[in-house]
C-alpha positions in Angstrom: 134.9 -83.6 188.2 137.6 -80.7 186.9 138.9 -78.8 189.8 137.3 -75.9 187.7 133.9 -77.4 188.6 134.2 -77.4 191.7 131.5 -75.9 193.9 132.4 -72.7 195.6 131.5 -75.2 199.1 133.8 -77.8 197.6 136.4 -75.4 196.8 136.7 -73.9 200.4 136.7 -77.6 201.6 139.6 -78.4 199.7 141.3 -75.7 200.6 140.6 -75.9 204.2 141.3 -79.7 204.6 143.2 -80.6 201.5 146.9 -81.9 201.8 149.3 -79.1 200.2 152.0 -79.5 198.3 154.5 -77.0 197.7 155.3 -76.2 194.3 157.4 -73.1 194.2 158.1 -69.5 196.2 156.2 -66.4 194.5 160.2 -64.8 194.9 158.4 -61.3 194.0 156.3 -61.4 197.3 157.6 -59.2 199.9 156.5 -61.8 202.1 157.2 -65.2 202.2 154.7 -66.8 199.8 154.5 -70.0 198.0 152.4 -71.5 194.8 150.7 -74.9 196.0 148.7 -77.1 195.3 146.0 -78.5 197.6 145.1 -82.0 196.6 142.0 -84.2 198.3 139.0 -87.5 197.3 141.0 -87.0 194.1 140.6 -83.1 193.4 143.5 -81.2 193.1 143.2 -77.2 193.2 146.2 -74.6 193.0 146.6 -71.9 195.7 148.6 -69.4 196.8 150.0 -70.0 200.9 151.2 -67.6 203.1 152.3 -69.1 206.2 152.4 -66.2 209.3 156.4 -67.3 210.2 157.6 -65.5 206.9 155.4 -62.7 207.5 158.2 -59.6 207.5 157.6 -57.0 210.5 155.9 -54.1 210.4 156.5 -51.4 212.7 152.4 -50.4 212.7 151.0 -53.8 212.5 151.2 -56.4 215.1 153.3 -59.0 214.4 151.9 -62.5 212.9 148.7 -61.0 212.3 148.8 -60.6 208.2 147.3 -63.6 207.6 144.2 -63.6 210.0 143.6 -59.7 207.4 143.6 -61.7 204.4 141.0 -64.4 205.8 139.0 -61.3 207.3 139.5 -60.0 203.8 137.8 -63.0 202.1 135.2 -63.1 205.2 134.3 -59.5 204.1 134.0 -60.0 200.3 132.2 -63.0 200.7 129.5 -61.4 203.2 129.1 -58.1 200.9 128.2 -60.4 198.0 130.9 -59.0 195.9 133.4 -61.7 195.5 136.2 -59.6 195.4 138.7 -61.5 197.6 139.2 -65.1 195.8 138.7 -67.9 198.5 140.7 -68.0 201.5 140.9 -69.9 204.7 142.8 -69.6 207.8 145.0 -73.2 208.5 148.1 -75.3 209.1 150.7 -76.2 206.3 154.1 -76.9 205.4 155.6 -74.1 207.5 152.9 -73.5 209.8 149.7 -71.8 210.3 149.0 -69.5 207.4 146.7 -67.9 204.6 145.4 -70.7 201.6 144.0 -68.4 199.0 142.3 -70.0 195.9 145.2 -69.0 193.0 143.7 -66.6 190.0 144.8 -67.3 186.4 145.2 -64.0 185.3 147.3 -62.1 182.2 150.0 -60.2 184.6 150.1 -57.4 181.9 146.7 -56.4 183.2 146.0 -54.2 186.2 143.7 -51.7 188.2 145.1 -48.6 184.8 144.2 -51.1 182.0 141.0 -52.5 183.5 139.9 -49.7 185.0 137.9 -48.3 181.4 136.0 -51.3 181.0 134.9 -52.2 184.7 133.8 -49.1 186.1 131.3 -50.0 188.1 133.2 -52.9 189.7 135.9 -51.0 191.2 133.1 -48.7 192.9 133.0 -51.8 194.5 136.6 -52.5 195.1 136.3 -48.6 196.3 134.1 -49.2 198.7 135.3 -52.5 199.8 138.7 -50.9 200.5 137.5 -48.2 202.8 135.8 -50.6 205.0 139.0 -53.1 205.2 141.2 -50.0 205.5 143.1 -51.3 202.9 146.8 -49.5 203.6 148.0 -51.4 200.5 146.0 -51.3 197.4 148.5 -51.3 194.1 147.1 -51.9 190.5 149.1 -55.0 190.5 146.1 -56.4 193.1 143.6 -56.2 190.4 143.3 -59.2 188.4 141.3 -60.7 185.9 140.0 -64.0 185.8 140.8 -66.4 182.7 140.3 -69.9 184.0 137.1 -71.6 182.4 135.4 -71.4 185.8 135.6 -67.5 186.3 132.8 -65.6 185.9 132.0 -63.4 182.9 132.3 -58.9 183.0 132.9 -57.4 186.1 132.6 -60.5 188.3 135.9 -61.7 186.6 137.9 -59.1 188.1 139.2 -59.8 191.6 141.3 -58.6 194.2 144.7 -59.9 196.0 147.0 -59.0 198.9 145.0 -58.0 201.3 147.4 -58.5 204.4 147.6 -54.8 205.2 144.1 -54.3 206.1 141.6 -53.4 209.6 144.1 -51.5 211.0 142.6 -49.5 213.9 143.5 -46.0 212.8 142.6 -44.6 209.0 145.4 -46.1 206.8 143.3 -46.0 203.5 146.5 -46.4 200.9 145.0 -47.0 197.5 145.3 -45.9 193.6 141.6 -46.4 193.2 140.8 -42.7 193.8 138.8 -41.9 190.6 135.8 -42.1 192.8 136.6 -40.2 195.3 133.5 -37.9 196.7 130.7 -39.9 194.3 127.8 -40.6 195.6 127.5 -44.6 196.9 124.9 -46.7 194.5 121.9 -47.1 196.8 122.2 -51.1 196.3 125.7 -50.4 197.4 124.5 -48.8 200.9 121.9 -51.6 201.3 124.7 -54.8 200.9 127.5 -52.1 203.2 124.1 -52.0 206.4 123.2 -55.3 206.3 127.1 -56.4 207.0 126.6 -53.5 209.7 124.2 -55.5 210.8 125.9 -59.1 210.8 129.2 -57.4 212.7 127.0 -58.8 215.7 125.8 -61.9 214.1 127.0 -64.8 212.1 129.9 -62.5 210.3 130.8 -60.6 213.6 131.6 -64.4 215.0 133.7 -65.1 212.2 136.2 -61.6 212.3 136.4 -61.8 216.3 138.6 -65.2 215.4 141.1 -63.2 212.9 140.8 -59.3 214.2 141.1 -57.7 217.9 138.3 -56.1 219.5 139.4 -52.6 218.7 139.4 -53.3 214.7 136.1 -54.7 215.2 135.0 -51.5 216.6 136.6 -50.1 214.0 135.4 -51.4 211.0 131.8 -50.6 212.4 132.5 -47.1 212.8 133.7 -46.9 209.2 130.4 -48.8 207.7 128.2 -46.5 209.4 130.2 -43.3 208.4 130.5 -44.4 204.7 127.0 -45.2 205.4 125.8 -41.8 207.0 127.8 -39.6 204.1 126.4 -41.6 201.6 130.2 -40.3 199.5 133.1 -41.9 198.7 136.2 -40.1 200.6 138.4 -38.0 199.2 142.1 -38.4 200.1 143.0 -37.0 203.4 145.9 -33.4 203.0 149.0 -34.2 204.1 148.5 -38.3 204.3 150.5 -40.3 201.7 147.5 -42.0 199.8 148.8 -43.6 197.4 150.9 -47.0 197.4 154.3 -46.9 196.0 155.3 -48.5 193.6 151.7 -47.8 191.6 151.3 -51.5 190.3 
């Protein structure tokens, strides 16, 4: 079997358990963050790791903790149903515990301003997605497309990266995805954001309580049921830098 056949299950078992070898350091990163491959029962799957000791500080987020908002990231994605965050698990490598992210063939002349035209309604997802990870980080250069034979075809094919800045406590929404801004959210859109509500004290809730403090937990809640109960999109907040810099 082609590591592009891989089940999504197989895939995250690779990655979780697989032995990883470095290839090379991602030298653009402003974090340290290598190119791997993850190799097991004769699969071999590339990745992206980001191991928590090269993690630069941050004077408004704790320390270490990038890594444990990328996994929360994927966690997220994966129990909206979106798929925006490619596969990512929490474990020990070469340098340490860190972030192994499934890697994303992609054209890096592409981005959120080139994509945006033909994938509308996708990044109303990746809107909507962002509010709720209170994503303080969110640069064109994070939207990719797809191009390996196993990605998915249209809007599915466009996913999102670098998600370390996320969950913060207090509103750090940073993002150039604010074409949306005051729409109305999609009714199936509201359904998939209350049912994750929902599973913050179930099955997902158990999962995010691993990777984010109590007081993010409280606060992701509290922004699902405000996106929820205005039923808009926000605009961006007077006086608040809301835009990432540089743009891609």
């Amino acid at each position: 079997m082609s590591p592009l056949e891989l089940t999504p299950h197989d895939a995250g078992e690779l990655l979780a358990k697989g032995e990883i070898d470095v290839r090379g350091r991602m030298r653009w990163a402003s974090n340290a963050t290598f190119l791997v491959s993850v190799s097991g029962g004769g699969q071999e799957l590339p990745a992206v790791y980001k191991p928590r000791r090269g993690e630069r500080p941050l004077w408004d987020f704790p320390e270490g903790t990038l890594c444990r908002r990328e996994v929360a990231s994927y966690e997220l994605s994966a129990a909206l149903g979106w798929g925006i965050v490619p596969q990512s698990v929490l474990r020990d490598g070469p340098l340490g515990e860190g972030m192994v992210q499934r890697f994303v063939e992609h054209d890096p002349e592409e981005h959120y301003f080139t994509l945006l035209e033909d994938h509308v309604d996708r990044f109303r997802h990746f809107a909507v997605f962002d509010v709720l990870a209170n994503n303080a980080d969110r640069k064109g250069g994070h939207c990719l497309r797809a191009l390996d034979a196993a990605a998915p075809d249209g809007d599915a094919a466009i996913v999102g990266i670098d998600h370390g800045l996320t969950f913060h406590a207090a509103w750090k929404l940073r993002t150039v995805i604010w074409d949306f801004a005051g729409e109305p959210i999609a009714p199936p859109i509201a359904d998939e954001v209350c049912r994750v509500v929902t599973d913050l004290d179930g099955a997902l809730g158990a999962r995010l309580r691993r990777l984010l403090s109590p007081v993010e937990m409280d606060a992701l809640s509290q922004r699902a049921q405000v996106l929820v109960r205005d039923g808009t999109l926000p605009e961006p907040d007077p006086g608040y830098h809301s835009v990432p810099w540089p743009l891609v």
